[in-house]
PAVOVO-389665 format. One record per residue: residue in three letters; x, y, z of N, C-alpha, C in turn. Coordinates in pm, 1 decimal, decimal comma. Atoms other than C-alpha are relative to their C-alpha. Layout:
BEGIN
res;n_X;n_Y;n_Z;ca_X;ca_Y;ca_Z;c_X;c_Y;c_Z
ALA;X;Y;Z;X;Y;Z;X;Y;Z
...
//
This chain:
BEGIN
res;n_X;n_Y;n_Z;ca_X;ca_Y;ca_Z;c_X;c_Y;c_Z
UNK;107,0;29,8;94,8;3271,6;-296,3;149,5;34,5;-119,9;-88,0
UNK;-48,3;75,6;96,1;3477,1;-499,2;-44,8;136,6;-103,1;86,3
UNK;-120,2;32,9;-54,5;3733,3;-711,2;181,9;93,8;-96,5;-80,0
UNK;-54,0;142,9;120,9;3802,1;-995,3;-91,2;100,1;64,2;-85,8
UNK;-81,9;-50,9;121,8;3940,5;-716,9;-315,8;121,8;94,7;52,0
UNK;-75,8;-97,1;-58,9;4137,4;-516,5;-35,8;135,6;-24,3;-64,5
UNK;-195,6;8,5;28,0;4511,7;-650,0;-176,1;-27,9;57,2;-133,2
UNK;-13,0;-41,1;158,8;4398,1;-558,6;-573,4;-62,3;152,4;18,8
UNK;62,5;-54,4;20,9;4143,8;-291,8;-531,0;99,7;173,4;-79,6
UNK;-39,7;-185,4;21,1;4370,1;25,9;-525,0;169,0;-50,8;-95,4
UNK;-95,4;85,4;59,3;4629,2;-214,7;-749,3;15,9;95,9;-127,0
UNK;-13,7;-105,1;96,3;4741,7;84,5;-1028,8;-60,4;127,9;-29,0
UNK;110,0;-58,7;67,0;4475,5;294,8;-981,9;33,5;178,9;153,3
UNK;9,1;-147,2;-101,1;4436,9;664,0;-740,1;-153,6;-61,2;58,9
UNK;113,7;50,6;-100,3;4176,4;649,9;-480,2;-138,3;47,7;-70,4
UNK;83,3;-47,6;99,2;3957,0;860,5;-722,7;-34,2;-113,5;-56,5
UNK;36,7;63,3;63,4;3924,5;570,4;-914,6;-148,7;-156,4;85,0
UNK;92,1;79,0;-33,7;3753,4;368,0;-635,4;-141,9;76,3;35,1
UNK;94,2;-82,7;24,3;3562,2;640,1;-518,0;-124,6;69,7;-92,0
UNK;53,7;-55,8;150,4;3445,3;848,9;-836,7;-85,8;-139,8;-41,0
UNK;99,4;71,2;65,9;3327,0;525,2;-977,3;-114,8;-87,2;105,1
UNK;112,8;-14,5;-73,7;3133,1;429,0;-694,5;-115,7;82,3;52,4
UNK;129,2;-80,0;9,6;2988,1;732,4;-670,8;-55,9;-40,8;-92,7
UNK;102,5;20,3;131,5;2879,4;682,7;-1032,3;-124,2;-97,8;1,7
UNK;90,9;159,8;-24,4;2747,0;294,2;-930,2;-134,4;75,5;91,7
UNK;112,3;-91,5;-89,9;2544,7;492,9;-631,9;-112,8;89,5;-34,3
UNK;67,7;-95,0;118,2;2409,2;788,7;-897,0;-101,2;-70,3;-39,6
UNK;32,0;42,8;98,5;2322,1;554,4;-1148,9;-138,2;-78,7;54,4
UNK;88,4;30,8;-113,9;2108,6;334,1;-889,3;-119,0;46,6;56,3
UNK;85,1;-124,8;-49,8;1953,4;626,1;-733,9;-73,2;56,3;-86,5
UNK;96,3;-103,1;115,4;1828,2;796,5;-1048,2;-87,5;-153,7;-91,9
UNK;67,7;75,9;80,3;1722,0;443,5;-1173,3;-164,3;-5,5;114,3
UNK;95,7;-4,9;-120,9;1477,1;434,8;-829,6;-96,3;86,3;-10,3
UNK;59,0;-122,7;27,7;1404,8;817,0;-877,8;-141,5;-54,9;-143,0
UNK;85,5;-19,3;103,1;1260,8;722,4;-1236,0;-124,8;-105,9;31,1
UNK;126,9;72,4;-11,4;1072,1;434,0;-1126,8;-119,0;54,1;110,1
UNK;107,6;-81,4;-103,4;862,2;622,7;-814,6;-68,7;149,2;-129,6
UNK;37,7;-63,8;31,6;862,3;908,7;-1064,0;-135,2;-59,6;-120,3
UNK;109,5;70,4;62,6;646,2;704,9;-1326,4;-147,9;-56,7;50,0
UNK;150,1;46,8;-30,2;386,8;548,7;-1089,1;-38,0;122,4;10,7
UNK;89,6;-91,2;-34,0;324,0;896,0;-982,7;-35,4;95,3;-123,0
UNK;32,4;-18,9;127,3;285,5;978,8;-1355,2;-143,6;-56,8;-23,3
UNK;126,3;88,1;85,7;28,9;729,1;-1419,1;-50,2;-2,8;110,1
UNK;142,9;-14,7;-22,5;-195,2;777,7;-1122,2;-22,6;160,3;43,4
UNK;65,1;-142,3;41,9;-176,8;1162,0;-1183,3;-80,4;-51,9;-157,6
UNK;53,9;1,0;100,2;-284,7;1032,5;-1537,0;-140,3;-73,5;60,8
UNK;92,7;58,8;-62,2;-551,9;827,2;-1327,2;-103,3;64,9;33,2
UNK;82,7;-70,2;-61,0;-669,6;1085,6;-1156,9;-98,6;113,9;-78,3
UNK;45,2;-136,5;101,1;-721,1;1383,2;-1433,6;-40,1;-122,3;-104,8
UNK;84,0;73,1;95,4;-895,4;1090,8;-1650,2;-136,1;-0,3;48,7
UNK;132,3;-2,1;-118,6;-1130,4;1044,9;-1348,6;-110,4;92,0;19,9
UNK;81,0;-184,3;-47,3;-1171,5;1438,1;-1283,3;-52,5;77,9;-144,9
UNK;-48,1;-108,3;122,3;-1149,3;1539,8;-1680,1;-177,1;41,5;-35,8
UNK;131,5;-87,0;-7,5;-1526,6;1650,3;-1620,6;-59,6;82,9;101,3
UNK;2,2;-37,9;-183,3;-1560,0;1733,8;-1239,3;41,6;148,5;-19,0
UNK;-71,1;-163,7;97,0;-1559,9;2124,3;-1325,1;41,7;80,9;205,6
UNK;-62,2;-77,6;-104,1;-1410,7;2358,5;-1080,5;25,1;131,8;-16,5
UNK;-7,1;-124,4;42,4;-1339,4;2728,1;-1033,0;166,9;-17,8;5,6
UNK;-173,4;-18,9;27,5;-981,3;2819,5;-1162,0;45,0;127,7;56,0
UNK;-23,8;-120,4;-70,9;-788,2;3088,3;-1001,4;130,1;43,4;-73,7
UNK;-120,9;-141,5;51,4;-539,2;3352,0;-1135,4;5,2;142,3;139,6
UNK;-24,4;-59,5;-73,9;-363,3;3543,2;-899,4;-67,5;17,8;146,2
UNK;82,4;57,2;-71,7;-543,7;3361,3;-607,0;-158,5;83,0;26,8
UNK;118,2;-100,0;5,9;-844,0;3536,3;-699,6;-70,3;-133,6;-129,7
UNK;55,6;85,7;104,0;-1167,3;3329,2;-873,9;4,8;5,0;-132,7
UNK;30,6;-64,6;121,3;-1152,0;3336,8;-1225,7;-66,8;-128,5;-73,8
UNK;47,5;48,7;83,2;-1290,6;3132,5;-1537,9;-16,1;-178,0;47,8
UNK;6,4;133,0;-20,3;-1425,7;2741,7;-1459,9;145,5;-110,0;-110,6
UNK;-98,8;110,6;68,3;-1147,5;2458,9;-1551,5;-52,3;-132,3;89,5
UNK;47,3;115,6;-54,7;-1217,3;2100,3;-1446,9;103,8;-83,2;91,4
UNK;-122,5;30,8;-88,7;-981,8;1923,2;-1184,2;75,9;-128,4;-70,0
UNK;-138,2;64,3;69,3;-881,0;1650,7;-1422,0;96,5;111,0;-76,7
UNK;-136,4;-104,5;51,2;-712,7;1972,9;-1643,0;67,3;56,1;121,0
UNK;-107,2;-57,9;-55,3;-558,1;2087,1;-1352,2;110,0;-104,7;60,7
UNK;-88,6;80,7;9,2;-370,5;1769,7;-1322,6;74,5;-54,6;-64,4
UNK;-73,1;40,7;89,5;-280,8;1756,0;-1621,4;121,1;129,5;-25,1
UNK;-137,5;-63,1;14,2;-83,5;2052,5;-1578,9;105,7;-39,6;122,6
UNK;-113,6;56,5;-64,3;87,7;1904,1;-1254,1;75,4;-104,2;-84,4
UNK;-39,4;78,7;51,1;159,7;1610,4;-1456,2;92,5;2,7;-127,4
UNK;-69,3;-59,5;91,8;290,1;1815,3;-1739,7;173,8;36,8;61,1
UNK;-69,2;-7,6;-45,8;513,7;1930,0;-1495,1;108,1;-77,2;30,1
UNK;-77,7;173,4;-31,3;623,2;1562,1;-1367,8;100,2;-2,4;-126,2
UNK;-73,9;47,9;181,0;677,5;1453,2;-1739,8;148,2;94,2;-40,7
UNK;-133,6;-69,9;58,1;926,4;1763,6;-1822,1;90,6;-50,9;114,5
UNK;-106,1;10,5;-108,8;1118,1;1701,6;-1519,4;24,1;-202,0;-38,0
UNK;-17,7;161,3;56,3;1089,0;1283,3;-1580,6;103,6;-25,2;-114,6
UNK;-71,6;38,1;172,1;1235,5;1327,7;-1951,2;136,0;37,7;43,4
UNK;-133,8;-30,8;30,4;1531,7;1549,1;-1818,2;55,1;-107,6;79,9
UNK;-54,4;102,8;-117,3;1636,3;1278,9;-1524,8;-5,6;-143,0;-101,6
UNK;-12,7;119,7;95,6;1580,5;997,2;-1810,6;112,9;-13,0;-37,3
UNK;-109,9;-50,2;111,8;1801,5;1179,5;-2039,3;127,6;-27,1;121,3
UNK;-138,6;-11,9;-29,9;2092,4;1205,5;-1790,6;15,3;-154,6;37,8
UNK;3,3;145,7;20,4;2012,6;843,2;-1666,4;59,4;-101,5;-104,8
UNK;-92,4;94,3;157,9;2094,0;687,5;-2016,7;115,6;51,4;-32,9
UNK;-177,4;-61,1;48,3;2422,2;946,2;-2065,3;66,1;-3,2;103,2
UNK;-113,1;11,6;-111,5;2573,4;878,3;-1744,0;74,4;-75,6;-27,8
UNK;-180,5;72,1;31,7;2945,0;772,6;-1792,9;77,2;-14,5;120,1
UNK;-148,7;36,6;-93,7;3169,0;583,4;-1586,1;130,1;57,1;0,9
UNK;-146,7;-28,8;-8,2;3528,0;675,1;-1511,8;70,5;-38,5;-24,0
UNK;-52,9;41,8;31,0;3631,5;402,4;-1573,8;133,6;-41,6;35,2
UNK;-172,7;24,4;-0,8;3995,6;233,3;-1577,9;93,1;99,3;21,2
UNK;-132,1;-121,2;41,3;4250,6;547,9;-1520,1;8,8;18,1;107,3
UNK;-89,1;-12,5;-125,5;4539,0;614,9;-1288,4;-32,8;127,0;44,0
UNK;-35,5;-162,4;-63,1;4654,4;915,3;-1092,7;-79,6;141,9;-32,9
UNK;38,9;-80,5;86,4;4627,7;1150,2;-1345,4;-107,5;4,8;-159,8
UNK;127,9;39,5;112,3;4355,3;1003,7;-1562,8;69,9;-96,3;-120,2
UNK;-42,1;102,9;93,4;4588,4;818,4;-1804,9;15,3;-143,0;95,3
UNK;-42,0;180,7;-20,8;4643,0;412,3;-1800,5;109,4;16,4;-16,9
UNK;-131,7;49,3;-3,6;5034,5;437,1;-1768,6;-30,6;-92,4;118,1
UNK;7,8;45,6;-83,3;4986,6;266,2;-1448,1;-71,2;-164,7;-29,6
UNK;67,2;144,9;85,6;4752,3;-43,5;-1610,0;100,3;-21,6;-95,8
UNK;-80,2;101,2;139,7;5007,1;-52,0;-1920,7;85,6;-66,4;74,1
UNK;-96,7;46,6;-128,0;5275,7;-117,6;-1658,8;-34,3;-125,1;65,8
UNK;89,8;99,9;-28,1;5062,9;-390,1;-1529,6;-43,5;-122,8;-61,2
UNK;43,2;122,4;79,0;4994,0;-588,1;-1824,5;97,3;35,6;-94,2
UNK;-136,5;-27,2;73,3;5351,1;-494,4;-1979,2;-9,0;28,0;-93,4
UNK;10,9;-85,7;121,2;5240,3;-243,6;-2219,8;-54,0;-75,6;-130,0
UNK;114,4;48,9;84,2;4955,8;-455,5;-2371,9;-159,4;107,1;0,0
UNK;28,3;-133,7;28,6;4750,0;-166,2;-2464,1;-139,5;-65,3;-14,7
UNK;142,6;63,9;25,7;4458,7;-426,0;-2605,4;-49,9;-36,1;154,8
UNK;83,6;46,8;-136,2;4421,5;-589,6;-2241,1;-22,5;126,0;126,6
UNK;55,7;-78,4;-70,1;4389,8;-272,7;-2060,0;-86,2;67,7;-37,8
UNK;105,6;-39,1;13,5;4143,0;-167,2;-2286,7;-134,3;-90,2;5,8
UNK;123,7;91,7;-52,4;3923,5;-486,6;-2237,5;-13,1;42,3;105,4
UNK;12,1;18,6;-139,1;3993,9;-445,1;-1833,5;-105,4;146,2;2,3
UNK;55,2;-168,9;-28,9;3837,6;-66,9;-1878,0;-151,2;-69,7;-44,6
UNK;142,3;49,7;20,2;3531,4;-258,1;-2042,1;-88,6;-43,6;61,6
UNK;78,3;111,6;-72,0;3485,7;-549,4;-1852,7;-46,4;87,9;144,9
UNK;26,4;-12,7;-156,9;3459,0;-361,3;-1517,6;-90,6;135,7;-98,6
UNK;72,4;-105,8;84,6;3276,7;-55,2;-1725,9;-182,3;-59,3;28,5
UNK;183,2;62,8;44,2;2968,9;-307,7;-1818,8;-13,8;-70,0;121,3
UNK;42,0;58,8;-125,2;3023,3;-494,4;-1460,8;-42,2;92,3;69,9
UNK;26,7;-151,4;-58,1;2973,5;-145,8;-1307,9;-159,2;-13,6;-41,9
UNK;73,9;-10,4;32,1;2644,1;-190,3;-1489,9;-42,9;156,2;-143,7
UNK;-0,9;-101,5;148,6;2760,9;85,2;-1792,2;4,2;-14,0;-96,9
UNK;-29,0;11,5;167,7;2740,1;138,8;-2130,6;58,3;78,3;-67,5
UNK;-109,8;-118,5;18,0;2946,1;450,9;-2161,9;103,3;33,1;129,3
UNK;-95,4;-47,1;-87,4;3231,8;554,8;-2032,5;68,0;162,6;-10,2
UNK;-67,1;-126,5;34,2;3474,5;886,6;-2005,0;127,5;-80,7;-71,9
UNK;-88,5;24,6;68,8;3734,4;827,4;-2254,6;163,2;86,9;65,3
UNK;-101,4;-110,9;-29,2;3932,3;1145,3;-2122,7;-54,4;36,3;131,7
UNK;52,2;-61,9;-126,3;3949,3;1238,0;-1774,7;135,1;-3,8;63,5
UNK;-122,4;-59,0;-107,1;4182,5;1383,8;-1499,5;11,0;-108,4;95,8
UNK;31,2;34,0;-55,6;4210,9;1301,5;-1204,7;-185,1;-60,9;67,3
UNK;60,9;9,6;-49,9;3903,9;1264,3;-1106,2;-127,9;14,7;-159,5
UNK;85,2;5,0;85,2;3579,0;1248,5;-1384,3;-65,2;154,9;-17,7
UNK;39,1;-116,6;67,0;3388,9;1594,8;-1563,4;-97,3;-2,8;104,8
UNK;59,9;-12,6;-107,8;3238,1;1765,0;-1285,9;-167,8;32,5;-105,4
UNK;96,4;-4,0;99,9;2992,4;1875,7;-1574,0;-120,2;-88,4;3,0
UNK;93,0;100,0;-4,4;2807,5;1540,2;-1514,7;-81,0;4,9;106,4
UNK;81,8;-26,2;-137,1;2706,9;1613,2;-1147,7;-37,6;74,2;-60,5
UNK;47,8;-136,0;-23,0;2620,6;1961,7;-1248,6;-163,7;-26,2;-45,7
UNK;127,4;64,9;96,6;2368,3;1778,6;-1509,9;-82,2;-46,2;94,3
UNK;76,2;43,7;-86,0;2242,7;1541,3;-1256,4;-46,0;78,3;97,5
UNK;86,2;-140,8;-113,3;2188,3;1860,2;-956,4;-158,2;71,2;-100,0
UNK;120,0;-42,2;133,3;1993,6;2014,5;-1288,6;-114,4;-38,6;35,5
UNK;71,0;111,0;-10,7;1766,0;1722,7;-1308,0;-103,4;7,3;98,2
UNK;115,9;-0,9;-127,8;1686,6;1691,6;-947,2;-67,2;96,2;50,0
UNK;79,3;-88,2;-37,0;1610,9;2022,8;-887,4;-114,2;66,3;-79,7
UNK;83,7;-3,7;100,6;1393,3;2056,7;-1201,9;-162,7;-108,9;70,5
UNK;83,8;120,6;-70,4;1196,0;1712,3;-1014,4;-81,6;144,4;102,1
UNK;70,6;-54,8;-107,1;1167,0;1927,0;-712,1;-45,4;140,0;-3,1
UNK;81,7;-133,1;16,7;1031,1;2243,0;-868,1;-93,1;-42,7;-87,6
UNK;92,6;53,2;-4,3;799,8;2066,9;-1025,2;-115,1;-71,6;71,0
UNK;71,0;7,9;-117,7;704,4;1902,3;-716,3;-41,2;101,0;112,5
UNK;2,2;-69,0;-82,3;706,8;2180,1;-497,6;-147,8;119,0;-83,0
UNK;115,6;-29,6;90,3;452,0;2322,6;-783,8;-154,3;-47,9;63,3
UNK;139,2;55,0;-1,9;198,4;2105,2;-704,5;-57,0;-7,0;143,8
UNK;25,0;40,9;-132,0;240,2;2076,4;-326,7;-35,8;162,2;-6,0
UNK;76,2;-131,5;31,7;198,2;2488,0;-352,2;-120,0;22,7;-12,8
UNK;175,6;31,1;61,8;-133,7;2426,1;-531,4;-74,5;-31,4;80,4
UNK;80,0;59,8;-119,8;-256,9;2228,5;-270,1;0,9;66,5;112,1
UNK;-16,0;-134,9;-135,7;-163,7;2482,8;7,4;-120,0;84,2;-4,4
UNK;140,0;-101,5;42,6;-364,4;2732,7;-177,8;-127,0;-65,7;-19,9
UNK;141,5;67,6;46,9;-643,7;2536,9;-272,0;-92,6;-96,7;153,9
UNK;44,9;32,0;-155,6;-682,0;2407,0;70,8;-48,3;107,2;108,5
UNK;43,1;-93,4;-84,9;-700,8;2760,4;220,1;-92,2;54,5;-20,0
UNK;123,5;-70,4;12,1;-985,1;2823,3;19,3;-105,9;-128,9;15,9
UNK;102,2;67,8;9,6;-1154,2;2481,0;83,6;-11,6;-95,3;-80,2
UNK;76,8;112,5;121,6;-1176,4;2318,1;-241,0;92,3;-104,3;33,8
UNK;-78,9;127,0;41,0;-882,3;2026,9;-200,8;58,2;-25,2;148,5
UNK;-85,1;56,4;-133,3;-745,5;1848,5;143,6;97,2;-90,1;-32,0
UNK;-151,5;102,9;17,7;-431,5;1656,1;166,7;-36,2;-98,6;105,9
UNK;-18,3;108,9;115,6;-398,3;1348,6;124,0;-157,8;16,8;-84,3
UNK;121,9;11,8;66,0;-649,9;1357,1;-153,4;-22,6;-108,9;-92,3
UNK;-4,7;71,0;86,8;-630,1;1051,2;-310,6;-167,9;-85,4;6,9
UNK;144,9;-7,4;-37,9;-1011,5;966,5;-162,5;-95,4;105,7;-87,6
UNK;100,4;-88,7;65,7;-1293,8;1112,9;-356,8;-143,2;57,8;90,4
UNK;126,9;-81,8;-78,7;-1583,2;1340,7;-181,4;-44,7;115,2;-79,2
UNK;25,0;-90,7;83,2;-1716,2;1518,8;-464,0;-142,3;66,4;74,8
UNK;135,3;-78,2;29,1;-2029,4;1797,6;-439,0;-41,0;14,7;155,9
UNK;14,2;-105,0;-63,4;-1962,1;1945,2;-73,9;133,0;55,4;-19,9
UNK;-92,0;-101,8;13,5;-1748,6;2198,2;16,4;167,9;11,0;-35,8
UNK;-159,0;90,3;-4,4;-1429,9;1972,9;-16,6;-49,9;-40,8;-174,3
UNK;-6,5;66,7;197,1;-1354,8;1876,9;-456,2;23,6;-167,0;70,1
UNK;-101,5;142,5;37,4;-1141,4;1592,4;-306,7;39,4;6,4;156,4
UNK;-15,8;-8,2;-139,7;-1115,9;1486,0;91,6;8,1;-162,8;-5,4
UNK;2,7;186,4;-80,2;-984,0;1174,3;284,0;0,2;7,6;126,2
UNK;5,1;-25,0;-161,5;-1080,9;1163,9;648,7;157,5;-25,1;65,2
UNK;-51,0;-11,2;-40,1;-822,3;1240,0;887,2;74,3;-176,4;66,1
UNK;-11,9;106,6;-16,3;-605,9;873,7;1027,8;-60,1;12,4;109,9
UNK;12,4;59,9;-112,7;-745,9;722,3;1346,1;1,9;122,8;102,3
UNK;-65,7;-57,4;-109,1;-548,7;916,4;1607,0;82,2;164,4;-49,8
UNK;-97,7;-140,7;65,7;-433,8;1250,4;1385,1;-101,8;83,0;7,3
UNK;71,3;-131,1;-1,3;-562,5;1608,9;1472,5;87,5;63,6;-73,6
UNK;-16,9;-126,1;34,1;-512,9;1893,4;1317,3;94,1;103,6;53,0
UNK;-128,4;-129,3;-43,1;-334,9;2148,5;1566,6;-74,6;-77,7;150,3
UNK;-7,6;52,6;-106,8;-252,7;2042,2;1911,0;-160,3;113,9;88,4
UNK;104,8;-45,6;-82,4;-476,7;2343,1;2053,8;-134,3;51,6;-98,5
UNK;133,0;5,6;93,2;-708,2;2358,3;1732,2;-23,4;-93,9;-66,2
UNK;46,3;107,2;64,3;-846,0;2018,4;1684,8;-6,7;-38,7;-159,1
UNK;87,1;-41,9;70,6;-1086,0;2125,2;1430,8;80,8;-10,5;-144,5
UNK;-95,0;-21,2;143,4;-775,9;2193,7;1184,5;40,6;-51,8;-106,9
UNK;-99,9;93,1;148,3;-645,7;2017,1;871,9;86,5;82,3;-45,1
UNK;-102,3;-81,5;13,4;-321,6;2172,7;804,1;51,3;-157,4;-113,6
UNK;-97,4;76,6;67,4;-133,7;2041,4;515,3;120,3;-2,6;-1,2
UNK;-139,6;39,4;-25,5;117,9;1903,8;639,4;108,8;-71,1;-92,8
UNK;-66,1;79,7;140,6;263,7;1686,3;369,1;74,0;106,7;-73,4
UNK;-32,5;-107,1;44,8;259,8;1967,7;159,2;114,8;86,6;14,5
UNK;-102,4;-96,2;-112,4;447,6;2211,3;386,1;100,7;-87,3;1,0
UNK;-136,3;78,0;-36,2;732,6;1936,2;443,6;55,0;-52,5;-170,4
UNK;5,6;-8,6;138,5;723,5;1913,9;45,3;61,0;143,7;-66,7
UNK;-76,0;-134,2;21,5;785,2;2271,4;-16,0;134,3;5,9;66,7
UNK;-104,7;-87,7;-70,3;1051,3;2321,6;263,2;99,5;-95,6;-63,1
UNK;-107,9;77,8;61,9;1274,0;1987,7;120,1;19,1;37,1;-140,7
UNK;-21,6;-46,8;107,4;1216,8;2103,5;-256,5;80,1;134,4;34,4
UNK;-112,5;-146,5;-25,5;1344,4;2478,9;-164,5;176,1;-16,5;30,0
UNK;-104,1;21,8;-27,2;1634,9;2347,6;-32,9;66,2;-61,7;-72,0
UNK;-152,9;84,7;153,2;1757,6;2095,8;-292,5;-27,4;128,3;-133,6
UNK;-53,2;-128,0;92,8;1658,3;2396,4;-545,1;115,8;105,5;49,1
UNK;-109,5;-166,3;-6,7;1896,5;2707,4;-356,3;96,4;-169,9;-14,0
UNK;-157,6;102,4;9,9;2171,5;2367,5;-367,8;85,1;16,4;-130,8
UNK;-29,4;23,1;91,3;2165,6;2453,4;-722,7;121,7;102,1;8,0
UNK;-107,5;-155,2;29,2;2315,1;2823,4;-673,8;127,1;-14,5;92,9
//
């Protein structure tokens, strides 16, 4: 990955140190990506329940009809959903800490040794590669290896995302088996039997020996990847 740096790279340091903080570089990356996909789909759920916030609908409790709600409010509770899960993946986003500079066993004997027990220039070197890393915090104290505590945070996070998502893809399951909502629904077909329909692509059926079908598929492949990064938690 790095061939320029192969004679310095592992120059005082445990392999943890190249590792660990590349994971972190990788993390940090990844959850910056996460937040930006998670935002557009913030703001055209806010799009959509601005659109719908009159478009009335029957609401259901315990998949049984109950009291009228309108389909922009019921996006505003997916979106409610989004948002809590958005804020916690923010939050760990901005407190993610590098590893930073440290040997073997998590101390800089190995760097003082290095810059002959100049104590100031191995705490610049922990900086400069800190903020080149693209950080603004670091671990001050660490072992071998960085506070597993921080993954545990980030697993948190994502599986918070994907039970929130798996929320809404749910919704649409049900709400499809009674008719009112088809997947992909980002197409509008208000006032028949469909709230919210987008014709099928080109060349896509339904079920190989029942045409006729619209199966939400999306959905279904939505649930089964959320379930799985949620049990990852336990």
């Amino acid at each position: 990955l790095c061939p320029k740096a192969a004679g310095i790279i592992h120059l005082g340091a445990t392999s943890c140190f190249v590792q660990d903080n590349a994971d972190l570089i990788c993390q940090k990356e990844a959850l910056k990506y996460i937040i930006q996909k998670v935002a557009i789909c913030l703001k055209r759920l806010a799009d959509f329940a601005e659109t719908h916030a009159a478009t009335v609908t029957v609401g259901r409790t315990h998949y049984q009809a109950a009291s009228f709600v309108t389909i922009g409010k019921r996006a505003t509770i997916w979106a409610q959903e989004i948002l809590m899960a958005f804020q916690t993946i923010e939050d760990v986003y901005h407190n993610l800490r590098f590893r930073g500079i440290k040997g073997a066993t998590g101390t800089q004997d190995s760097f003082m040794t290095l810059f002959d027990e100049d104590e100031e220039k191995v705490e610049k070197l922990d900086e400069l590669v800190t903020a080149k890393a693209g950080f603004d915090k670091k671990f001050f104290i660490a072992g071998q290896t960085y506070s597993r505590q921080q993954d545990t945070k980030l697993i948190f996070a994502l599986s918070n995302l994907a039970s929130a998502v798996k929320k809404i893809a749910h919704d649409i399951r049900i709400l499809q088996s009674f008719d009112e909502i088809r997947e992909p629904f980002e197409a509008e077909q208000i006032g028949s039997s469909d709230e919210i329909r987008e014709p099928f692509e080109v060349e896509q059926i339904g079920s190989s020996a029942m045409p006729y079908k619209r199966n939400p598929m999306k959905c279904e492949r939505i649930c089964g990847l959320s379930t799985s990064l949620i049990t990852k938690v336990n």
